[in-house]
C-alpha positions in Angstrom: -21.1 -52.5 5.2 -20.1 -55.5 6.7 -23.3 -56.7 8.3 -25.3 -55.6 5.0 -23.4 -58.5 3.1 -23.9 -60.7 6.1 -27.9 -59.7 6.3 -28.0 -60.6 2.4 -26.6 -63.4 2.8 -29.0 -65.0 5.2 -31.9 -63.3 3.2 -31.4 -64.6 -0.2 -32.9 -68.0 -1.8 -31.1 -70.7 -1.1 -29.5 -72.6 -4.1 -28.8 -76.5 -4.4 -26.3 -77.8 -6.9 -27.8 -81.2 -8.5 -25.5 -83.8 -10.0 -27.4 -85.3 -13.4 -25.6 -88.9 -12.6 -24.0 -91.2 -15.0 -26.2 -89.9 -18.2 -26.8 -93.8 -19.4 -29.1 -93.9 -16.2 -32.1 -93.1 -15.1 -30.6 -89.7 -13.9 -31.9 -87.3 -17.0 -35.2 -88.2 -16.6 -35.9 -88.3 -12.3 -34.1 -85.3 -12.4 -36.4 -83.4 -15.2 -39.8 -85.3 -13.7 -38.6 -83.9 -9.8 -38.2 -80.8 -10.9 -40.9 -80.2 -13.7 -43.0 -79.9 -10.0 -43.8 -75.8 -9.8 -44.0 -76.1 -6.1 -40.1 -77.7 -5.9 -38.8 -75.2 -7.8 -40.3 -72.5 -5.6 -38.3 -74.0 -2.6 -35.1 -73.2 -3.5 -32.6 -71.9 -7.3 -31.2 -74.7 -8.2 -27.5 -75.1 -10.4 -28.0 -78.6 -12.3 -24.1 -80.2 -13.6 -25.1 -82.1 -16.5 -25.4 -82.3 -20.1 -27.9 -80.6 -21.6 -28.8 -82.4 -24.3 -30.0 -85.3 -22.4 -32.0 -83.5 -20.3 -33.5 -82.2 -23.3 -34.2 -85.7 -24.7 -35.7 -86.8 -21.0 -37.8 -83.9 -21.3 -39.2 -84.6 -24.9 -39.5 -88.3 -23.8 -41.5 -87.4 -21.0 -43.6 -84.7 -22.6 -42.0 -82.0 -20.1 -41.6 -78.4 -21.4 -38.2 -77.4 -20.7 -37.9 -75.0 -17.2 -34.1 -74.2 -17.4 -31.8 -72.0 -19.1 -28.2 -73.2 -20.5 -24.9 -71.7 -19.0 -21.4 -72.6 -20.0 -20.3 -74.6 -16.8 -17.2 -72.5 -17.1 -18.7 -69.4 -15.8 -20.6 -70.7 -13.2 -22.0 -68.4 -10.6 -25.1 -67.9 -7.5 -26.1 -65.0 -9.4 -28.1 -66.8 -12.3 -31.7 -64.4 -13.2 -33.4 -68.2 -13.4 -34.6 -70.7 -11.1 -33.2 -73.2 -12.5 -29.9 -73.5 -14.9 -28.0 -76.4 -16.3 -24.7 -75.9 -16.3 -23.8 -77.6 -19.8 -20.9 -79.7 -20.4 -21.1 -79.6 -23.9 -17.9 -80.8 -24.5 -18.7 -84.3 -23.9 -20.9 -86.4 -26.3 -22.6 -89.6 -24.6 -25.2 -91.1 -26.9 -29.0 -91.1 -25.5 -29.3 -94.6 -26.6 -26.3 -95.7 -24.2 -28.0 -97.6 -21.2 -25.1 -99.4 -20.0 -21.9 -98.6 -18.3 -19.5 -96.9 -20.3 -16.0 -94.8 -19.7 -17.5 -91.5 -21.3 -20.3 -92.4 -18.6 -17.8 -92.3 -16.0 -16.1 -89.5 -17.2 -18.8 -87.1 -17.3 -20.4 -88.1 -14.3 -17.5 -88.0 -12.5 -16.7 -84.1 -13.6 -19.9 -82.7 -13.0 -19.5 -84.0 -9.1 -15.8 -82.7 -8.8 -17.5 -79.2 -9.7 -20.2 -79.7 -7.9 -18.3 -80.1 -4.6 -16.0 -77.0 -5.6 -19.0 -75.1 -6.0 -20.5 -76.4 -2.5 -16.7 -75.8 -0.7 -16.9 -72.0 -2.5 -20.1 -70.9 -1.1 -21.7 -70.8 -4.7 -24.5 -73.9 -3.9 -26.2 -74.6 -0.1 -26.0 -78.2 -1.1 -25.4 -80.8 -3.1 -27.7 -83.5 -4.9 -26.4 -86.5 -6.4 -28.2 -88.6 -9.0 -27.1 -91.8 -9.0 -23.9 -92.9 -11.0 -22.7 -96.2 -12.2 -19.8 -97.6 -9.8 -18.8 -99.9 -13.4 -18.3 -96.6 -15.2 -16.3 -95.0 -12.7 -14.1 -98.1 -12.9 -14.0 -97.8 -16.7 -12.9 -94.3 -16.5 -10.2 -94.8 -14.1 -11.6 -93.1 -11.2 -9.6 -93.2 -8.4 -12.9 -93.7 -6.3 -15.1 -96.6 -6.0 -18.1 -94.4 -5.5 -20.0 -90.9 -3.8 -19.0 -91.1 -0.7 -14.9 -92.0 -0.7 -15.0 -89.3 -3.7 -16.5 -86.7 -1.1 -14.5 -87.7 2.0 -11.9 -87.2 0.0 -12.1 -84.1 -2.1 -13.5 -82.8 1.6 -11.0 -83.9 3.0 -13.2 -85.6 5.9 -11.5 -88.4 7.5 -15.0 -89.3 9.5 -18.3 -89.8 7.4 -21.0 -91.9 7.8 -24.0 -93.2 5.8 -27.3 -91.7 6.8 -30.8 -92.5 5.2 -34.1 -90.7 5.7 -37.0 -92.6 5.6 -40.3 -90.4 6.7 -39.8 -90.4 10.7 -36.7 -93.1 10.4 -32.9 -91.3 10.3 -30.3 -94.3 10.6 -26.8 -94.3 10.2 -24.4 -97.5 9.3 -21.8 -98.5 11.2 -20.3 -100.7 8.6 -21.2 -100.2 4.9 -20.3 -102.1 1.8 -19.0 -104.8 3.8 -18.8 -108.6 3.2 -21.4 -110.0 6.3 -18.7 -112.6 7.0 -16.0 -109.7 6.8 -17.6 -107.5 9.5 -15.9 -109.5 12.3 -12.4 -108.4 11.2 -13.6 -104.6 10.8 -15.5 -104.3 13.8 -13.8 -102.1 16.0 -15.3 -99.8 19.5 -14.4 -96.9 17.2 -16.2 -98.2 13.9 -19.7 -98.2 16.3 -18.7 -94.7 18.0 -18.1 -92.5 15.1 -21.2 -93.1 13.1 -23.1 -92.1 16.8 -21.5 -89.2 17.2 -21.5 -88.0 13.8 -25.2 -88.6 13.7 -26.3 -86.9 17.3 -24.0 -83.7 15.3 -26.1 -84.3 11.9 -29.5 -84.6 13.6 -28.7 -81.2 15.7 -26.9 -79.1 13.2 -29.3 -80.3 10.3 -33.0 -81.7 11.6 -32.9 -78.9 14.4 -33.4 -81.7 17.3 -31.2 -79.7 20.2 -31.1 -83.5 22.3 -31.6 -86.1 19.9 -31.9 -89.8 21.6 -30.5 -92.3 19.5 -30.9 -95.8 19.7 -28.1 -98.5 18.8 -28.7 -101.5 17.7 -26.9 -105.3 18.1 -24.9 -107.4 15.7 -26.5 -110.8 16.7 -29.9 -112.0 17.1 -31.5 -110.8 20.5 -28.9 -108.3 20.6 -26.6 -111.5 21.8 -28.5 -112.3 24.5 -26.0 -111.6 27.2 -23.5 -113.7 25.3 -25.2 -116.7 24.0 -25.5 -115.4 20.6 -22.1 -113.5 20.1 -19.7 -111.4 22.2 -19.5 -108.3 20.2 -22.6 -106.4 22.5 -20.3 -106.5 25.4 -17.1 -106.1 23.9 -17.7 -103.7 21.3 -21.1 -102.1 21.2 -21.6 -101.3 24.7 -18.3 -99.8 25.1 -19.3 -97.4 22.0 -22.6 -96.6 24.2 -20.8 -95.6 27.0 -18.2 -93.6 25.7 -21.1 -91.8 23.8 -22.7 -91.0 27.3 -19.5 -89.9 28.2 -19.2 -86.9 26.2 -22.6 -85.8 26.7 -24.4 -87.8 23.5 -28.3 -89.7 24.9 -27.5 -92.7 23.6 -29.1 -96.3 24.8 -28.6 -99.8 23.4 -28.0 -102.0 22.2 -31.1 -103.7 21.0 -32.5 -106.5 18.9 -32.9 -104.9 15.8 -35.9 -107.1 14.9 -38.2 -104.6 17.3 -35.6 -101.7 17.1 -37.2 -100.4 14.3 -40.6 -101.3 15.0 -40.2 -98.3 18.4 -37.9 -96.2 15.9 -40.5 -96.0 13.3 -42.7 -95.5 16.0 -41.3 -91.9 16.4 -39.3 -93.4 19.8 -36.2 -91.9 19.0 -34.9 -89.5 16.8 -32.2 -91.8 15.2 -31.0 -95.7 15.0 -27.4 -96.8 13.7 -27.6 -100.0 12.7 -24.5 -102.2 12.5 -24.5 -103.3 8.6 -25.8 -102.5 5.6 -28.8 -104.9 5.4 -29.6 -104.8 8.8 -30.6 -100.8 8.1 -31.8 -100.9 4.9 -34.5 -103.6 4.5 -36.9 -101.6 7.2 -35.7 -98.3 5.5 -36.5 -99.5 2.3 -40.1 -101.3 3.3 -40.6 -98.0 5.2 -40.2 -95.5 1.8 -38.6 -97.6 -0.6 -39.9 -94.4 -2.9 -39.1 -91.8 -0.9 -36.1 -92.8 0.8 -33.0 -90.5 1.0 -29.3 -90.9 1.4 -27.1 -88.9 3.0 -23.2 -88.6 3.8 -23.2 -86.9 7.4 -19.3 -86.0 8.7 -18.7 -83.9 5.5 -18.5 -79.6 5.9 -21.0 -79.7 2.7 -24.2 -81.3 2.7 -25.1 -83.9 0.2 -28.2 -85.9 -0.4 -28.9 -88.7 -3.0 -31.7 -90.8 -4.4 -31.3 -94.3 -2.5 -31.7 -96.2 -5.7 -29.1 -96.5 -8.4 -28.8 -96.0 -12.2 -31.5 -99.0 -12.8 -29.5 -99.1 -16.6 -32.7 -101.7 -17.2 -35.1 -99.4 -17.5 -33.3 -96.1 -18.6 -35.0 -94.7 -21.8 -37.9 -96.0 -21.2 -40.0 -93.5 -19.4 -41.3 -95.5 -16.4 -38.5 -94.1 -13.3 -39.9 -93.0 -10.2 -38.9 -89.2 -9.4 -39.9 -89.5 -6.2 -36.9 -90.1 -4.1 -35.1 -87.3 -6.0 -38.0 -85.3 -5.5 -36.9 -86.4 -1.7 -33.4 -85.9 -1.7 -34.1 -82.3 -3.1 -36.5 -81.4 -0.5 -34.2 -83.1 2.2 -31.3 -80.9 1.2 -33.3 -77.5 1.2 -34.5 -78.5 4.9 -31.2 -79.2 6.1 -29.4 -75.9 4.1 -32.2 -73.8 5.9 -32.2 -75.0 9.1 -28.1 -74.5 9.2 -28.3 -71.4 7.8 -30.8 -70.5 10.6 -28.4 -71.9 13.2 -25.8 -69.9 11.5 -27.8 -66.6 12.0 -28.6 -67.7 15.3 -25.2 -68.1 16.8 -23.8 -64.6 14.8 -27.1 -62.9 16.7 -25.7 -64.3 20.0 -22.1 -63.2 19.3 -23.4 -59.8 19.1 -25.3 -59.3 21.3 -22.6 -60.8 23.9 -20.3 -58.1 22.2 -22.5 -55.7 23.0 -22.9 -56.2 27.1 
């Protein structure tokens, strides 16, 4: 009886939970366009936390028949007979018109995540997708959370996570994220390069299926310091990091300029670069797949992917977003869900048959 659940449960279609974002945004309508595609929606069921009347009005507005089928959030569930169901918060009323940041805004958005990430702790969605929500909302509402990623640390109670992007062959991970450049100094820590190393060799293992991966690390200061002319932090810091990666077992080398780090990374040299601030790993992510680019929090027991773009409040309403990252971040998310629920199988196969002899 036992194994039949287990067998089922490997068997059936995987299903991602997707966040509609801060409904002022540009959410509603990437997330209707993404998913209007026949051959996405064949990939995976999807659960959708949102407000159903926007995505009606993105729909209408971008001449989309509607795909899904409304469901009281309340009685949310795995076993939905459609593809694709919006679970509908009808109890909040944000006007379509509203392209701004706003409390209601904050509110919303900020629900259908903390049911989202029960859903994903519960076993009810594979993973999670974000759309993009407005920081200035969340601060209107009160949110105890500047943004995605304390929120999920947090309610996942994760004291280690790291920011990850996908960008075609490129996986990075930041060392230090929304950081002031001169602030980095006071932040910058053996520990603060280590963690986002480590966490990434897991994340490219446990979700991109690479059994070794070989990362490469690069430096804070022009020519990597150049032995000390440029800055002290390679040697004191970074290198340190590197070595105590080696240590336990991680095939980590650095550090390296990054000015021809990423030139060899995008290259397909290595299977993943953590760079040690925001801009440093985002301008050749960006010029990469600016599109197409992904974001996701690696250190969590969930997996969540996002867009990398924001709410773009400028150009809500008006028809003209790009669905293409989402598109991304929802194909990213049903690649790593299968390939852990393969390793998952894997490792329950090899239990038993160890049992067995």
């Amino acid at each position: 009886m036992t194994n039949s659940r287990q067998d089922n449960s490997f068997s059936r279609p995987l299903t991602i939970g997707i966040t509609m974002g801060d409904p002022g945004g540009i959410g509603p309508e990437i997330l209707v366009k993404a998913l209007a595609d026949p051959l996405l929606r064949r990939e995976a069921k999807f659960i959708i936390f949102g407000l159903d009347e926007q995505l009606e009005y993105a729909a209408d507005m971008a001449e989309v028949t509607p795909f899904w089928i409304r469901h009281p959030h309340e009685k949310i569930s795995r076993d939905y007979p459609r593809q694709v169901v919006v679970a509908d918060y009808d109890e909040y009323s944000v006007p379509s018109y509203l392209h701004r940041p706003s409390r209601a805004g904050g509110e919303c958005s900020l629900r259908f995540c903390l049911d989202a990430v029960s859903a994903a702790r519960d076993g009810i969605i594979d993973a999670l997708v974000t759309a993009p929500i407005s920081k200035a909302s969340w601060h209107l509402a009160e949110v105890p959370w500047p943004g995605h990623t304390e929120m999920l640390a947090d309610r996942c109670k994760s004291p280690r996570k790291a920011m990850m992007f996908v960008a075609g062959p490129l996986k990075m991970a930041l060392a230090t994220i929304h950081e002031a450049l001169f602030e980095i100094r006071h932040k910058f820590t053996i520990g603060c390069v280590f963690e986002p190393i480590d966490l990434l060799n897991t994340a490219l293992q446990e979700y991109f299926g690479i059994t070794n991966p070989k990362i490469a690390v690069a430096g804070l200061n022009p020519h990597a310091g150049e032995d000390g002319q440029f800055g002290d932090e390679e040697q004191r810091i970074i290198k340190p990091a590197i070595l105590l990666a080696q240590e336990v077992g991680i095939q980590c080398v650095g550090p390296f300029p990054a000015d021809t780090l990423f030139v060899h990374a995008a290259r397909g040299d290595y299977d993943g670069v953590v760079a040690m601030y925001h801009d440093q790993g985002l301008i050749p992510i960006k010029l990469l797949a600016m599109d197409e680019a992904v974001n996701v929090t690696i250190g969590l027991p969930i997996i969540r992917t996002s867009p990398a773009h924001g709410t773009a409040f400028d150009i809500a309403g008006k028809g003209i977003a790009r669905e293409s990252s989402m598109k991304q971040a929802i194909r990213t998310a049903v690649e790593m869900a299968a390939v852990r629920r393969k390793r998952s199988a894997d490792k329950k196969l090899n239990h038993a048959n160890q049992a067995r002899h």
